[in-house]
C-alpha positions, 0 to 999 in steps of 0.5 A: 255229823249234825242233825239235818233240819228236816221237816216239820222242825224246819215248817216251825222254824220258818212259822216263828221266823215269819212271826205266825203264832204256831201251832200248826200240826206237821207230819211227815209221809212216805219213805222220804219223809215228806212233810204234811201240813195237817188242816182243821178245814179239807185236806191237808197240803203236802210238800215242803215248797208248798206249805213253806209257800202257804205259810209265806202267804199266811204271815202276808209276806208274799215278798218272799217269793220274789217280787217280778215275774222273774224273781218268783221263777228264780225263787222256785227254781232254788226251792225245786232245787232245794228239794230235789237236789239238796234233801236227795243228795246224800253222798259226799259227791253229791253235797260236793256237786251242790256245794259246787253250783251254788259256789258257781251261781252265789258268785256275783251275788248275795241271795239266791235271787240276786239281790233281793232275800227270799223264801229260797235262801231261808229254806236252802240256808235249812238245808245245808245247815247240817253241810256247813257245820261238818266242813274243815276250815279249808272246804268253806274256803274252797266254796268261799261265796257259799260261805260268805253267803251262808254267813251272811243268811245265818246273821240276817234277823230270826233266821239262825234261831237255835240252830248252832253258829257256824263259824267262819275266819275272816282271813283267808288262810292261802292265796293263790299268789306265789 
């Protein structure tokens, strides 16, 4: 099974995708794991969904999370999802039963927040990399608009970094016609 992203690799990740300089302490608190962002000024921020927010806010990209009133509850609903759902699930039911939302919720569009790339799909994208590089050639074509939204995040610029390349066919090996 692949290493899951997790944490301060994936804060870092997201630090050189955003293009901000890095250097930035990252520690991890609790049974969980829960990421801390370690400040030189006060307290230190707590949460992936928060730091991942401040560094958006950092690198003055704030497009990322979402541009109407809308598009920034979507945007946190995915986040709150990525969260609770994705980095809480570890049974395959469990990775079944997101996989199977997100197929359902991808189904007419291509991003998280419709038609407009956010904060939401670079962290899920984080946070299924491990999921996607472990399914067989038929699971990826059972939740093909995952796949194809997978793949497409995978290929948007900065994103993917060292992170290996999962690979999908381009022709699908059954159909349902008879």
């Amino acid at each position: 099974m692949a290493a899951a992203v997790r944490g301060a690799e994936e804060l870092e990740l997201l630090e050189r995708l955003l293009g901000l300089p890095g250097g930035n302490k990252y520690g991890v608190q609790g049974e969980r794991k829960v990421p801390v962002l370690q400040t030189n000024n006060g307290p230190g921020l707590t949460g992936l969904m928060t730091i991942a927010a401040h560094l958006v806010r950092q690198a003055r990209k704030e497009q990322l999370l979402g541009s109407t009133a809308e598009e920034k509850a979507v945007v946190q609903q995915w986040l709150e999802y990525r969260v609770t759902r994705v980095n809480g699930g570890s049974s395959k039911e469990d990775i079944r039963t997101v996989l199977k939302d997100l197929n359902m919720h991808l189904e007419d569009k291509v991003y998280l927040a419709g038609s407009i790339f956010t904060l939401a799909d670079i962290l899920m994208y984080y946070g299924l990399h491990h999921i996607m590089v472990d399914l067989t050639v038929q699971e990826k074509e059972k939740y093909l608009n995952v796949s194809r939204w997978f793949n497409h995040i995978q290929h948007y610029p900065g994103v993917r970094q060292h992170l290996s390349n999962v690979v999908f066919i381009k022709n699908r090996l059954y159909t349902n016609a008879h």
